[in-house]
LUMKE-131725 format. One record per residue (C-alpha): residue number from 1; y negated, x negated, z; residue in three letters. Coordinates in Angstrom, 3 decimals. Each point is the difference from the previous one (the first is absolute). Layout:
[NUM [Y X Z] "ALA"],
...
END
This chain:
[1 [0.000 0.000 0.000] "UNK"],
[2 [-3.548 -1.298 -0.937] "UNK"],
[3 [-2.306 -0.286 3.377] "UNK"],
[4 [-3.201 -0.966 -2.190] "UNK"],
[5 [-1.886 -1.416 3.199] "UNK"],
[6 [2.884 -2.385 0.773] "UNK"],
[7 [-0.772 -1.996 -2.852] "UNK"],
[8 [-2.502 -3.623 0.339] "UNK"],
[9 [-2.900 1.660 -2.146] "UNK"],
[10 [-0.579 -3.574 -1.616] "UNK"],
[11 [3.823 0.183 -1.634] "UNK"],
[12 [-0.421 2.092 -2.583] "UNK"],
[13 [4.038 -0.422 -0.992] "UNK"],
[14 [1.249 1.266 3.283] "UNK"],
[15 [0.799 3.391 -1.195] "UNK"],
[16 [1.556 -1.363 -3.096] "UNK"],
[17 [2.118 -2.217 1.854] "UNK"],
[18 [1.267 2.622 2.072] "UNK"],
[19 [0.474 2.748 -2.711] "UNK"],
[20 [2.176 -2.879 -2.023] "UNK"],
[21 [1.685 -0.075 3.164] "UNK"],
[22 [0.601 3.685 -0.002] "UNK"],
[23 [0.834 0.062 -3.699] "UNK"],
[24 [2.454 -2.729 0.182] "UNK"],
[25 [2.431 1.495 2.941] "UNK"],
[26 [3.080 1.568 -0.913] "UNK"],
[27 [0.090 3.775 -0.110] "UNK"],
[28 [1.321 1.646 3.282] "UNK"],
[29 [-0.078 -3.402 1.584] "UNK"],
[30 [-1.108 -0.054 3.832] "UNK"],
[31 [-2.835 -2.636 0.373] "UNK"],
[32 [0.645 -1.476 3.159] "UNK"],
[33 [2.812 -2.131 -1.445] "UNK"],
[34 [-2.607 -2.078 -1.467] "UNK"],
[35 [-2.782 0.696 2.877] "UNK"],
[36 [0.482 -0.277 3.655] "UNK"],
[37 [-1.191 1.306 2.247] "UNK"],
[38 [-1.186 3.167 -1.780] "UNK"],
[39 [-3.468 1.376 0.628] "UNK"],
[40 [-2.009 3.213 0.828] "UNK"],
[41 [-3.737 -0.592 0.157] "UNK"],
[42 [-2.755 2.532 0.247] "UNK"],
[43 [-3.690 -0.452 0.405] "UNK"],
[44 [-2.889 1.686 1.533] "UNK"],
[45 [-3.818 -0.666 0.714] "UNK"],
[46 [0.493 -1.790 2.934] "UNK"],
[47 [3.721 -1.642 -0.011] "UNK"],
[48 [3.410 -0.167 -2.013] "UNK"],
[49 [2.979 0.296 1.183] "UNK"],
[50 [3.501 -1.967 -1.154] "UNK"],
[51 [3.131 1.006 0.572] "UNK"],
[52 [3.120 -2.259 -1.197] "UNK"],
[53 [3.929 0.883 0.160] "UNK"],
[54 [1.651 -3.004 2.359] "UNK"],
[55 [3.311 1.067 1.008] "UNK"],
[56 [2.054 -2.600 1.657] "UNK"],
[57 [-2.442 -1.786 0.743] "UNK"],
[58 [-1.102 -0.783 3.611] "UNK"],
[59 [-3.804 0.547 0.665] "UNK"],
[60 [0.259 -4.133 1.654] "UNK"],
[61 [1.033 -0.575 -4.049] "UNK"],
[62 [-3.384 0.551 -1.041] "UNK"],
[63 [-3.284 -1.106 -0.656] "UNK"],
[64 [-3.009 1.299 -1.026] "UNK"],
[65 [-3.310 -2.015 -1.480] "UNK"],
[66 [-3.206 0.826 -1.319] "UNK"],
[67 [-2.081 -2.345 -1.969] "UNK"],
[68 [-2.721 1.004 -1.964] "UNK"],
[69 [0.728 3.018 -1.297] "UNK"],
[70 [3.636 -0.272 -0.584] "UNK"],
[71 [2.590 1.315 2.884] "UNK"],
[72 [3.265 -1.839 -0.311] "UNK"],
[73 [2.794 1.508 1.799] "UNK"],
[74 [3.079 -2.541 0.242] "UNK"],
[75 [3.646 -0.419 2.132] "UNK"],
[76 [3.466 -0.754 -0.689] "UNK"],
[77 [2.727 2.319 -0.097] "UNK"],
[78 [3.356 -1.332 1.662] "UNK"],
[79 [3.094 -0.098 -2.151] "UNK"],
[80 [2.652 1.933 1.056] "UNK"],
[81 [2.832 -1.395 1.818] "UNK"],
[82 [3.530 0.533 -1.328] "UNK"],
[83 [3.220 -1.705 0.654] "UNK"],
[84 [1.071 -3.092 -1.902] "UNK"],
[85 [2.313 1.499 -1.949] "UNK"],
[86 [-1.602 3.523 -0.671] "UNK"],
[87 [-0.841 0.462 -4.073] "UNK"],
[88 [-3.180 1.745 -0.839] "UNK"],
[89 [0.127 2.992 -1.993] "UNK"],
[90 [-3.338 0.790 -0.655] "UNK"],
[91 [-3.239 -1.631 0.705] "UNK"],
[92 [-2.773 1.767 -0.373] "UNK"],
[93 [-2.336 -1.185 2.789] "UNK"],
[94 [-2.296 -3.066 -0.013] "UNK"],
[95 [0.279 -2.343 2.705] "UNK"],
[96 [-2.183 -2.903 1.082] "UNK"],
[97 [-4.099 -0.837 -0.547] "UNK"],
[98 [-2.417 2.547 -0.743] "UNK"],
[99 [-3.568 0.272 -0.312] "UNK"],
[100 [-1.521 3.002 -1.939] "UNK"],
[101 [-4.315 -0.025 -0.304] "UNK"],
[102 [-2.146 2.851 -0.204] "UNK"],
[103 [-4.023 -0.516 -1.064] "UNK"],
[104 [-2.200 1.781 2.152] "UNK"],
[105 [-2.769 2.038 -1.837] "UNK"],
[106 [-2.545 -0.456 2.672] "UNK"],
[107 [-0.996 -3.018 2.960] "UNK"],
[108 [1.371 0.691 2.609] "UNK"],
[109 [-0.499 -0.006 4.052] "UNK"],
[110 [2.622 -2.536 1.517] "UNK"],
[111 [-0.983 1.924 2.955] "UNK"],
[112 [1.422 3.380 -1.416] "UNK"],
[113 [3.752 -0.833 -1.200] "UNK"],
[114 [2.763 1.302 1.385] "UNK"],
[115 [3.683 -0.593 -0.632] "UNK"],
[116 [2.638 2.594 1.550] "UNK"],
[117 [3.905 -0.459 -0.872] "UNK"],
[118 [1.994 3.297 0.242] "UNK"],
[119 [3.602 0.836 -1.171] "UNK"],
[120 [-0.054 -2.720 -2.551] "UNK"],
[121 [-3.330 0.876 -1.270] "UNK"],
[122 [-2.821 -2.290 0.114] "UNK"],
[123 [-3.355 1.655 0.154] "UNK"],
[124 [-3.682 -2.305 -0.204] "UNK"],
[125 [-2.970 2.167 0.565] "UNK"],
[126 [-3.328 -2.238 -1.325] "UNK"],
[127 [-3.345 1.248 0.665] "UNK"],
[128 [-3.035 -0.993 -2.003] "UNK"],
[129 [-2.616 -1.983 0.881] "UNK"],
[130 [-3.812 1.612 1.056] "UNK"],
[131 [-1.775 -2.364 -2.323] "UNK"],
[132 [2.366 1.346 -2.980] "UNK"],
[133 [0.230 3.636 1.019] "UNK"],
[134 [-2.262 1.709 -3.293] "UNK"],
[135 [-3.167 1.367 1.383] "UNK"],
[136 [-1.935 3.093 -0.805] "UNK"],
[137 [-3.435 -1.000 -0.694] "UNK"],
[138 [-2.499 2.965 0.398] "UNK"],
[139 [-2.428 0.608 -2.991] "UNK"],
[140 [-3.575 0.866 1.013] "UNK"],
[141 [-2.400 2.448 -1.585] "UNK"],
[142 [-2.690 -1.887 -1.521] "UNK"],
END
């Protein structure tokens, strides 16, 4: 899905990249094989909000930065222990590194982010900085 705001407003091939993205995934083919963790992200006036799909992973497991206007969210997801002489079957779940960015649409407050971990769900609520926040800027009568 396009989130027009989430884009840096001096790359003017963002969208393209991601719509050849888009274009170039298999029909019927669940993205998070190729992204992890996967991401909600909603904006308002005065904060956004981030929620990414974890499970497995142990809230200790992760880290969160912010540096400029890019929030990184990063971890490791354990392998799974089996015995020595067990034989997959299927494999269908990453294991190891991760570290999935998001570019923030606004400065923010380092003052106003939160991180909660719930039921394998990560949730980062960001609120925008005063000095950024748009002003209304009343127009006198002459």
């Amino acid at each position: 899905m396009f989130y027009p705001t989430l884009y840096k407003r001096n790359d003017p091939f963002a969208l393209m990249r991601s719509l050849m993205r888009d274009v170039a995934s298999p029909p019927n083919t669940y993205r998070s094989q190729t992204v992890f963790p996967v991401v909600n992200i909603w904006q308002g006036d005065d904060a956004m909000a981030i929620t990414a799909e974890l499970p497995g992973i142990e809230p200790s497991a992760l880290e969160i930065t912010v540096k400029d206007d890019l929030l990184t969210i990063s971890g490791e997801r354990a392998v799974t222990d089996t015995a020595k002489d067990d034989v997959w079957l299927r494999r269908e779940r990453s294991y190891g590194k991760f570290s999935r960015p998001v570019q923030l649409p606004f400065n923010i407050d380092e003052n106003k982010v939160e991180a909660r971990f719930e039921n394998g769900v990560l949730c980062v609520v960001i609120g925008r900085a005063e000095e950024d926040k748009p002003r209304k800027i009343e127009v006198k009568a002459a």
